[in-house]
N, C-alpha and C positions, 0 to 999 in steps of 0.2 A: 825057480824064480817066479813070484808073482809080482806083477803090477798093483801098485797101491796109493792111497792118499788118504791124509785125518782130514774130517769133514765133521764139521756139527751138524744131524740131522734134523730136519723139522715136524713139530708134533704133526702127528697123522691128522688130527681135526684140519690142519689147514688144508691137507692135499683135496679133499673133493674143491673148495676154492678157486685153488690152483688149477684145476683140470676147466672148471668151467672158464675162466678166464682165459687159458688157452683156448677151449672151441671160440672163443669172441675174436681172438684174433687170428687164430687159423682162417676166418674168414675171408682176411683181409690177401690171401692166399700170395703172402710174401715170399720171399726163398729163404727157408728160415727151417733149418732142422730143430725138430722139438725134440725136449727130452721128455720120456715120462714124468709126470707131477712126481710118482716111486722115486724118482731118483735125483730131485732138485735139493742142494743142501750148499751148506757155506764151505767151500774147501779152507783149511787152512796149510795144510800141506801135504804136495804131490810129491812123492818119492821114485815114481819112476819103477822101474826093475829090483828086487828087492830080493835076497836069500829067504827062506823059511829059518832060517838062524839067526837074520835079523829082526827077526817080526821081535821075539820081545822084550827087547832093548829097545827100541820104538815105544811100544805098550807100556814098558816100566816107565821110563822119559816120562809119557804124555800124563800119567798116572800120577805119575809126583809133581806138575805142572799145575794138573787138573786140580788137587787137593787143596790146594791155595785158594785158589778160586770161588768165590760165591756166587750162584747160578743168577744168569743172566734175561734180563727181559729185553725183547728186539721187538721191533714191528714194522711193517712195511711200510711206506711213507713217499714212496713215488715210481716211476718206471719211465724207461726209455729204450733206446736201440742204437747198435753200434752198425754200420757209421755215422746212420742217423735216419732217422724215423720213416723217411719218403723211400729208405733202401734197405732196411734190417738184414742184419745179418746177424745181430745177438739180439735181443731180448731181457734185460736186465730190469730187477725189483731194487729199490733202495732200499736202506735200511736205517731204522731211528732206533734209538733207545739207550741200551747202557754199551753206547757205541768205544768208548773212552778205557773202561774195565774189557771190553770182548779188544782192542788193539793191544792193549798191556798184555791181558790173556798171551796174543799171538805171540808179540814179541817174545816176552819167558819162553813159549814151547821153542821159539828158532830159537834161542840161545842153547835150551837143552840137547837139541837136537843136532846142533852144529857139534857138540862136545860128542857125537855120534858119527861125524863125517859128515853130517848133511846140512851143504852151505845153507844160509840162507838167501831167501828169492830175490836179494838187493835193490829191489822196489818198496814204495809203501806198500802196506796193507791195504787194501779198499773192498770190504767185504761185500757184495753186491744182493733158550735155551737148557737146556740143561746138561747136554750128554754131547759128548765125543766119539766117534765112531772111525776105527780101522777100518779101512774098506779096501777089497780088493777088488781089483777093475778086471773086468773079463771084455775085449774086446772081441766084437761079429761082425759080420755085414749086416746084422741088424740093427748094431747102436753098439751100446755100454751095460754089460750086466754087474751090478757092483753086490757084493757079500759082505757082509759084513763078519768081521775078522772077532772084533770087541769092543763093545763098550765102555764107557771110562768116564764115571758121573765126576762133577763137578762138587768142590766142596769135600769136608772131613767124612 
């Protein structure tokens, strides 16, 4: 069994960004577990405990989803904290752009995906591109190690 979730990952030019923006607010010495900038990305679906039998049936799913799809451009467009700002306990980036095409995106993959066993999350989407990424979650006491499993571009 591994633990997994499809996640679109974010181009590497933004990660140094990202890092520095967390030392600004690391400052602010909130109680606020960081993740690495390595490993900040838009989940679209957590799967939980997973066979290596299912892995690619999943792959194939997102793949035929994916090919539909015309790559997408996002940008970030504001921030804030859960439960709110004087007491973070998350950390969240907005996000603008072809926000409209990446929820249709989502929706097709849960539909495909339910045809698989795997409901979907029964909430809206609220994401908080080019490429799709399996990722498998390796849980430590140090955090989140996540591998990636495959990539799955967008587009014919």
């Amino acid at each position: 069994m591994i633990r997994a979730f499809l996640a679109i990952d974010l181009p590497e030019s933004l990660r140094p960004g990202l890092a520095l923006v967390q030392g600004e607010l690391k400052k602010s010495q909130a109680d606020v577990r960081w993740v690495p900038p390595g490993n900040i990305h838009i989940t679209l679906k957590f799967f939980g405990n997973v066979t290596d039998a299912e892995v690619p049936a999943i792959i194939d799913a997102a793949r035929e989803v994916a090919a539909e799809q015309a790559p997408l451009t996002l940008k970030v467009t504001g921030a804030g904290a859960f439960p709110n700002i004087r007491g973070p306990r998350v950390v969240w980036l907005g996000l603008g752009g072809d926000m409209l095409p990446l929820t249709q995106f989502f929706y097709r993959l849960e539909k495909a995906l339910a045809v698989l066993d795997y409901p979907p999350e029964g909430r809206a989407f609220n994401p908080h591109l080019t490429e799709i990424i399996l990722y498998q979650s390796v849980l430590s006491p140090k955090g989140s190690t996540y591998t990636p499993l495959e990539v799955i571009h967008l587009g014919p």
